[in-house]
C-alpha positions as CSV (number, residue, x, y, z in Angstrom):
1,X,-26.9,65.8,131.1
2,X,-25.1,68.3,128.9
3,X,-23.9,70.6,131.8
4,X,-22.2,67.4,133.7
5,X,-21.2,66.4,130.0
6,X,-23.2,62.9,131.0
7,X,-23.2,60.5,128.2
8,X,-26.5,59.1,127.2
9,X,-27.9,56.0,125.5
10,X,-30.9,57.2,122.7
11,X,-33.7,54.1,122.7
12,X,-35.7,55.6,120.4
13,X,-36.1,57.9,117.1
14,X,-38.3,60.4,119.2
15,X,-35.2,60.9,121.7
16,X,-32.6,61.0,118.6
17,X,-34.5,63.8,117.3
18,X,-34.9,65.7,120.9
19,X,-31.3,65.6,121.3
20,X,-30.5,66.8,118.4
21,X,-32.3,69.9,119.0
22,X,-31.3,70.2,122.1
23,X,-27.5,70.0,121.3
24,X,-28.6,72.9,118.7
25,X,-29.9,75.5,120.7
26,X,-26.5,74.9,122.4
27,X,-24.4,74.6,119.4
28,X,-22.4,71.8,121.2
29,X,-21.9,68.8,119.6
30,X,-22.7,65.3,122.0
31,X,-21.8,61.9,122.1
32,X,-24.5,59.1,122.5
33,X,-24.4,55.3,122.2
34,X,-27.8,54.0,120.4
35,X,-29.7,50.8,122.5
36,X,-31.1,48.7,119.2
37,X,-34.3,46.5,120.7
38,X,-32.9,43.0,118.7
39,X,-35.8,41.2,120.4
40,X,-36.1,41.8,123.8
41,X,-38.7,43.9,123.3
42,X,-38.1,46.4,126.5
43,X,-36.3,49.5,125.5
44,X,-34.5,50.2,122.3
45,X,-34.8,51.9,118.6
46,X,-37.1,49.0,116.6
47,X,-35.1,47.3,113.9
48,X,-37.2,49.0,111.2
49,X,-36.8,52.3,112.9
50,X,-32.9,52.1,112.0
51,X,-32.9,53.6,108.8
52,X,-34.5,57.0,109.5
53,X,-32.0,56.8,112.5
54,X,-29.0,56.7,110.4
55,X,-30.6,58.9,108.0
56,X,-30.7,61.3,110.8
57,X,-27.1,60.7,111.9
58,X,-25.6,61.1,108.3
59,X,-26.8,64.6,108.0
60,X,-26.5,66.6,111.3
61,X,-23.3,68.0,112.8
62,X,-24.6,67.9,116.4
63,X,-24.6,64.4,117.4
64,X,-21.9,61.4,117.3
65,X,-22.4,58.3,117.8
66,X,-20.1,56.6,119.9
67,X,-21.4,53.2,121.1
68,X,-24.1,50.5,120.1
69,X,-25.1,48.5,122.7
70,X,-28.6,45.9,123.0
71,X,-29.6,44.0,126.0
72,X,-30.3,40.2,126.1
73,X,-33.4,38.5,127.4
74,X,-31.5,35.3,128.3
75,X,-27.5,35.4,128.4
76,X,-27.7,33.0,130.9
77,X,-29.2,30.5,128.0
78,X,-26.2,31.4,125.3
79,X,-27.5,28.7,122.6
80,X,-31.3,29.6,122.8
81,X,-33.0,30.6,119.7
82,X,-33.8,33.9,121.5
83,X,-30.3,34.5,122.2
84,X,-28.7,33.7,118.7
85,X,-31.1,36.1,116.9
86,X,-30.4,38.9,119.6
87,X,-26.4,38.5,118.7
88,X,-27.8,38.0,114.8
89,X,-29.7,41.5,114.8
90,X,-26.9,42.9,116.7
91,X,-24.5,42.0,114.3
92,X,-26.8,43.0,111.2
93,X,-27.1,46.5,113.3
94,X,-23.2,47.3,113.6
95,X,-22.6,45.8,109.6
96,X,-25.3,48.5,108.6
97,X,-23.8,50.8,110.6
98,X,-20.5,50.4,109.1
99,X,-21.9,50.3,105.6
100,X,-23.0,54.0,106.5
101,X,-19.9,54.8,107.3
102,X,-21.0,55.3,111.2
103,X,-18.6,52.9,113.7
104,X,-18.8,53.7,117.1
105,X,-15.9,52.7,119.1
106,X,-18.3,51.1,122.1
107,X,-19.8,48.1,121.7
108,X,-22.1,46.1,124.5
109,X,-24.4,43.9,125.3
110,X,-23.3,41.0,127.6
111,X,-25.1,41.7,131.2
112,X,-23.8,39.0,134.1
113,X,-25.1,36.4,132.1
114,X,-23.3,37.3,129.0
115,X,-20.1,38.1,130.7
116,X,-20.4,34.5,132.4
117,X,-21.7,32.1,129.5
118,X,-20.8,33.9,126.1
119,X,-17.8,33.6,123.9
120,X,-17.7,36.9,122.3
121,X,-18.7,40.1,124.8
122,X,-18.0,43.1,122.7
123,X,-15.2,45.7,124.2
124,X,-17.3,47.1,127.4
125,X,-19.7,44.9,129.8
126,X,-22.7,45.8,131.6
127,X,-22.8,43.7,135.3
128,X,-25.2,44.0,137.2
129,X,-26.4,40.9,139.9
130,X,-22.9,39.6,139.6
131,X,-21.8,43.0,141.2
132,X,-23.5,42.2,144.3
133,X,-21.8,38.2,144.3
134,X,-25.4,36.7,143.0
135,X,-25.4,34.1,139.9
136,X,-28.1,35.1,137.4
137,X,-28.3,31.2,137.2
138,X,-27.6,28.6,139.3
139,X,-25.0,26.8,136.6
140,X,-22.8,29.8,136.9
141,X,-21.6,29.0,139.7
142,X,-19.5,25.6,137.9
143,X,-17.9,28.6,136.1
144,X,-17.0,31.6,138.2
145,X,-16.4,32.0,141.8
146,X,-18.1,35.1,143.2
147,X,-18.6,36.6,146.6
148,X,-21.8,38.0,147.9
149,X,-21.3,41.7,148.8
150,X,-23.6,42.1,151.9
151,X,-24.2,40.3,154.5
152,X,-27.8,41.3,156.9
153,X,-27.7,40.6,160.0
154,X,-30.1,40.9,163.2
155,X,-30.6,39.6,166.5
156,X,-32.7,37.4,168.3
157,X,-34.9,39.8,170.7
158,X,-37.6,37.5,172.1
159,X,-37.4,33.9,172.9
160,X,-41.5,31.7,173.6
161,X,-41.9,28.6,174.3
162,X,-44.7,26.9,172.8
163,X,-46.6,24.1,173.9
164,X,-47.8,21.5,171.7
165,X,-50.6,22.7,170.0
166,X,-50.1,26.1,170.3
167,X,-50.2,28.8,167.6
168,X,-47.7,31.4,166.4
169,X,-48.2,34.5,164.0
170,X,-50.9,35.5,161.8
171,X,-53.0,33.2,160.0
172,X,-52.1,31.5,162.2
173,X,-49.6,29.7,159.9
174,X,-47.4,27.8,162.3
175,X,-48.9,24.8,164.8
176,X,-46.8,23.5,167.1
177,X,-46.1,19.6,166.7
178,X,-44.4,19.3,170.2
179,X,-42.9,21.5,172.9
180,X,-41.3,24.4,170.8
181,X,-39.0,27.0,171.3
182,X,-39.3,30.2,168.7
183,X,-36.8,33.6,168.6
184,X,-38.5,36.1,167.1
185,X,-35.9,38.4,165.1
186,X,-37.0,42.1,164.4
187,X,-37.0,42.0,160.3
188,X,-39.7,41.7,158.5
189,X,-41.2,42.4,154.6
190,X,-41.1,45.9,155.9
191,X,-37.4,45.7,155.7
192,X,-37.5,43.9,152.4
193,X,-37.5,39.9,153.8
194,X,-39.5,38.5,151.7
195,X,-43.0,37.4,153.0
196,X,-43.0,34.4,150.9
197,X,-40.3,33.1,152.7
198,X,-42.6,32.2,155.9
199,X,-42.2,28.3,156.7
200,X,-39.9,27.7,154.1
201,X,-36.9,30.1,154.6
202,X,-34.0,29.8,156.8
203,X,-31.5,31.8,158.8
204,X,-27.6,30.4,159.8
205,X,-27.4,30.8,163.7
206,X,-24.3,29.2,166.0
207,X,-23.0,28.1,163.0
208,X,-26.0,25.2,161.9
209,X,-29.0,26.6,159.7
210,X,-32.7,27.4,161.5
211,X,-35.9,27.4,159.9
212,X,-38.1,30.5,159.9
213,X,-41.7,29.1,160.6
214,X,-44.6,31.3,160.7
215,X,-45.9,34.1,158.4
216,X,-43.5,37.1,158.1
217,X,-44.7,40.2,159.9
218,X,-43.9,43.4,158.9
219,X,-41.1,44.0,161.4
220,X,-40.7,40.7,162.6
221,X,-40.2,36.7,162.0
222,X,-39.9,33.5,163.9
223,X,-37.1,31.2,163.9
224,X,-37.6,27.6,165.0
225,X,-34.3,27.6,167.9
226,X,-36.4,24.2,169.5
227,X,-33.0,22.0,168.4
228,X,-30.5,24.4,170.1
229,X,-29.1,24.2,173.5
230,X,-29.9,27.2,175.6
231,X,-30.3,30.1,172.8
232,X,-30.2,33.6,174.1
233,X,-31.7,37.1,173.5
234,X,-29.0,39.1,171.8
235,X,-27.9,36.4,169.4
236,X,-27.0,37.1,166.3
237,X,-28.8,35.6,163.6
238,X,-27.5,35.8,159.5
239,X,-30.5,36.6,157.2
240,X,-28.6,36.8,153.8
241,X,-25.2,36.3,152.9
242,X,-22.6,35.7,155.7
243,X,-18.7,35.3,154.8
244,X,-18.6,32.1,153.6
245,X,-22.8,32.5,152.0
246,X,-24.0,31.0,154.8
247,X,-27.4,31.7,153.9
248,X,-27.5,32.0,149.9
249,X,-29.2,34.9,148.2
250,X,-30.1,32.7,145.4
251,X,-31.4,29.8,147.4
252,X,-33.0,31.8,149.5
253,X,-35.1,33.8,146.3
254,X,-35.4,30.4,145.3
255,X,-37.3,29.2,148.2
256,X,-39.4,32.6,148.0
257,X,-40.3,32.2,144.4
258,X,-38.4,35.0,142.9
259,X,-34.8,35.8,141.8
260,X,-31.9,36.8,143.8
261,X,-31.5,40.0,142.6
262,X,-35.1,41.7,143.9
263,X,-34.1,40.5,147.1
264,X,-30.7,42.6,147.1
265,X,-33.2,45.5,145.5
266,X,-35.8,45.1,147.8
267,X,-33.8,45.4,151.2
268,X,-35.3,48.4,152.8
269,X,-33.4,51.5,153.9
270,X,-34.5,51.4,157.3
271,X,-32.3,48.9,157.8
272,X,-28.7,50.4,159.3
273,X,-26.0,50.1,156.7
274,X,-22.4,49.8,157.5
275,X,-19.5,49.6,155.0
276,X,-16.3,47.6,155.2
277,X,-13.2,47.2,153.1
278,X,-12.5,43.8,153.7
């Protein structure tokens, strides 16, 4: 950190005190911003702890602070009780600051949410799902326009037909009702597809959306192709994403019971990446 002159946030009085000493035995003076916990409850120097902090701060020569930052529980919720005593605390943090004769230049706490649904934002921002294109809510989207990122793509590799009755992946989870015709597609919760998503996700193939039926293997799922006209191994099938988010990240986490975001952190890296500048 000190050698690549990295600038680090402190969370905690214990850390304060570390680096000042370590910024003594080096007699080099370092920057920090100071993360205040204003309710959150995650990482951050406790309200009470804030006076010993600036105690600290008023009498060495080794460390400046630079920036105060917090993080909030629920941006995406701007007039929740939680969210108006987060800004409050902040705000009570920076006045005592200033009282103290301390005023660091960076100030931040609006993540995607905060960036999206609050007034004020500070003079940096911290995004983070909107980065990849994903709402962290779903009434986001009446107020900014964003583009997903990534697109994951695959193939369909085996094609069976099913007679009614018959059974499909483990479980077995899937029945057929009638004649079907299933394309099994080579990603699986190994690769980070969720495995919640079995018989309620979809994937966007010639242009119309498929249901995935069956549970997801490791390495593979099954795509319900019975409605389409002469399907084909080597098809390309969209997972996530597409150009025009044919396949939503967040209604896709939706349908598997989680948030859009651990999907994009959960996509495995056996999957091939390729980059484009579009």
């Amino acid at each position: 950190m000190f050698e690549l002159e990295i600038t680090p946030v402190v969370t905690s009085f214990e850390s304060l005190e570390w680096l000042e000493e370590e910024a003594k035995k080096r007699q080099q003076k370092v920057a920090f911003h100071l993360k205040v916990d204003t309710g959150m409850h995650r990482f951050g120097v406790k309200i009470e702890d804030l006076p010993i902090c600036i105690e600290k701060l008023r009498n060495t020569d080794f460390l400046s602070l630079t920036g105060l930052m917090t993080h909030l529980s629920c941006s995406e919720k701007p007039d929740s009780e939680l969210t108006q005593l987060q800004l409050t605390n902040f705000k009570k943090t920076l006045e005592l600051l200033k009282q103290n004769n301390l005023n660091p230049t960076f100030i931040h706490f609006a993540n995607s949410g905060g960036i999206i649904f609050l007034s004020e934002k500070g003079n940096l921002v911290r995004p983070g799902v909107s980065l990849y294109g994903g709402y962290p809510d779903l009434s986001a989207r009446d107020k900014i326009k964003l583009y997903p990122v990534m697109t994951l793509r695959s193939r369909i590799v085996e094609l069976k037909r099913l007679r009614k009755g018959d059974y499909a992946g483990y479980g077995p989870t899937f029945k057929a009702e009638r004649e079907t015709l299933l394309g099994v597609v080579p990603v699986g919760y190994g690769d980070g597809y969720l495995r919640s998503l079995g018989n309620k996700g979809f994937v966007f193939f010639r242009n119309r959306r498929v249901k995935v039926v069956g549970t997801i293997s490791m390495k593979a799922l099954y795509v319900d192709l019975t409605e389409v006209e002469s399907p084909q191994v080597g098809e390309e099938v969209i997972l996530l994403g597409g150009k025009n988010r044919e396949v939503p990240a967040e209604e896709l986490a939706a349908l598997g019971g989680t948030i859009c975001y651990e999907f994009f952190c959960s996509l495995g890296r056996s999957i091939p990446r390729e980059y484009r500048q579009d």
